[in-house]
Each structure stands twice: as structure tokens, then as C-alpha cells.
C-alpha positions in Angstrom: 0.0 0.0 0.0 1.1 3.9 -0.5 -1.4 5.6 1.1 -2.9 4.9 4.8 -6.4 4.5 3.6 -6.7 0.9 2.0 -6.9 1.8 -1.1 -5.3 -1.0 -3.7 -1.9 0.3 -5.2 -3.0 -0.4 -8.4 -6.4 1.5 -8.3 -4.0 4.2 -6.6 -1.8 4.1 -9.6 -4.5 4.2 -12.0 -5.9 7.5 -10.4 -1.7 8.8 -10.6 -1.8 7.8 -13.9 -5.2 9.9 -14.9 -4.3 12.8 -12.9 -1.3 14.4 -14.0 -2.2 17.8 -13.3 -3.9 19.0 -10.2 -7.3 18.1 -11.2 -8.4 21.4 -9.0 -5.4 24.7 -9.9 -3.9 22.1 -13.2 -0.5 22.6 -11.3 2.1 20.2 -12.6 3.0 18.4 -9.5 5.8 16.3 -8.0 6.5 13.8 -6.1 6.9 14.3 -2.1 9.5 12.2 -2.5 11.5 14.6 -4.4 11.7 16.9 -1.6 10.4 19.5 -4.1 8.8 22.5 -3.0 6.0 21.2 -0.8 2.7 23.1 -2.3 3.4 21.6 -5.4 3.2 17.8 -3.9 1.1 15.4 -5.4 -1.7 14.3 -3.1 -4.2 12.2 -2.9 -7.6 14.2 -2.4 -10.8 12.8 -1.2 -13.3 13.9 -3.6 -16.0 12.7 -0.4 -14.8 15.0 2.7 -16.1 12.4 5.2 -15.0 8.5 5.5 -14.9 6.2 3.9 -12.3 6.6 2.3 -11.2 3.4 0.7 -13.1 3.7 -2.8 -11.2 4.5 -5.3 -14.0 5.9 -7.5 -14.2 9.0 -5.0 -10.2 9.8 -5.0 -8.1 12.2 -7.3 -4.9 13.3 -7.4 -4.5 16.8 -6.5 -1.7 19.8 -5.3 -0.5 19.7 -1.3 -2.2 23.6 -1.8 -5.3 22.5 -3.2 -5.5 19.4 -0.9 -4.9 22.1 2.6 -6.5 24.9 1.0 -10.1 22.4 1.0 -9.6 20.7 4.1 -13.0 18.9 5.1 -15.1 21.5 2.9 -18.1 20.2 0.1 -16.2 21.3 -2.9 -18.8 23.3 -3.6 -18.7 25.1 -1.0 -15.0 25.3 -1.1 -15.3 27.1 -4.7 -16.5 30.1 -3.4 -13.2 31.0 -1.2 -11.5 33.1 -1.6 -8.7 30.4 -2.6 -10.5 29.5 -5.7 -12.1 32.4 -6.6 -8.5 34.1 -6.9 -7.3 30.8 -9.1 -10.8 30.8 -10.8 -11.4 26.9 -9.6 -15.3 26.2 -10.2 -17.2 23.8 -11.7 -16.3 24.5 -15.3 -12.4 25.2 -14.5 -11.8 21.4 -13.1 -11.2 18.5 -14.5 -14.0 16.1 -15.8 -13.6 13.0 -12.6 -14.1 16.1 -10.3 -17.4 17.3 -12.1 -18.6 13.9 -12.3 -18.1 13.6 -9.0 -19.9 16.7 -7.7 -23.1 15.2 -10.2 -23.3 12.4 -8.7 -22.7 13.5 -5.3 -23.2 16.8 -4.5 -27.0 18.0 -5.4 
């Protein structure tokens, strides 16, 4: 496993594999590992802010800022911060497994 949530390394590398890009800011990201600047981190976000959190369907890959800026937030709610509003992150900015998502899930 590389993540402490139970998620399968291969459905966690599938997600790392579709999300290259911060699927919030589009950020190009790196690997903690790297030691690279830190809000640029590749993370895994929970698309669901409350557990469970072992379903891969409901996980993305997104920036350490994105990741802190959101916290436990509905990401709808979180788009009207002042965080996204300055980075113009909303509904039509992000990328498609977020917006599918937030259809499915948050009515």
C-alpha cells in the first residue's frame, strides 16, 4: 500500500496515472518524494470529505495547496473561497472526474 487509507496500489496508480495535473489549480506536481517545494506535492484528495475513504472511485490526485486549502469543505462550498475564486477553480475550471463527482454527489 502507498497511502494509509486501504486503497489497492493499483487502483491508486491508475488514479496517478489519470491525474497528472492538479485536477483542481492544473498545477504540474511532484513527487513528495522529491523533496520539491511542498505546495506543489502530489496528493491524494478525497473527492468525499467524510469517510470512507477506501473507494477508489471518490479519490483524485490533487496539489498539497489545493489538498490544505479544501480541508473537510463540500467542494462546492470550497469554490467560493476566496482560494478558488482568486485561481478561478469552479465547476467548469476542473477536470471532468471532479465534475462527475460533484453530479453524482453533491446536489
Amino acid at each position: 500500500m502507498n497511502n494509509n487509507y486501504g486503497l489497492p496500489d493499483d487502483k491508486v496508480d491508475q488514479v496517478r496515472a489519470r491525474d497528472k495535473d492538479c485536477v483542481y489549480c492544473h498545477k504540474i506536481m511532484t513527487d513528495p518524494k522529491d523533496r520539491g517545494n511542498r505546495t506543489d506535492w502530489a496528493t491524494i484528495e478525497h473527492l468525499n470529505n467524510m469517510p470512507p475513504w477506501d473507494n477508489a472511485i471518490t479519490i483524485a490526485i490533487c496539489c498539497f495547496s489545493c489538498n490544505a486549502s479544501r480541508g473537510n469543505k463540500n467542494i462546492s462550498d470550497w469554490f467560493k473561497t476566496q482560494y478558488c475564486v482568486e485561481r478561478n477553480i469552479n465547476l467548469n475550471t476542473v477536470a471532468e472526474p471532479v465534475r462527475e463527482y460533484i453530479k453524482k454527489y453533491e446536489k
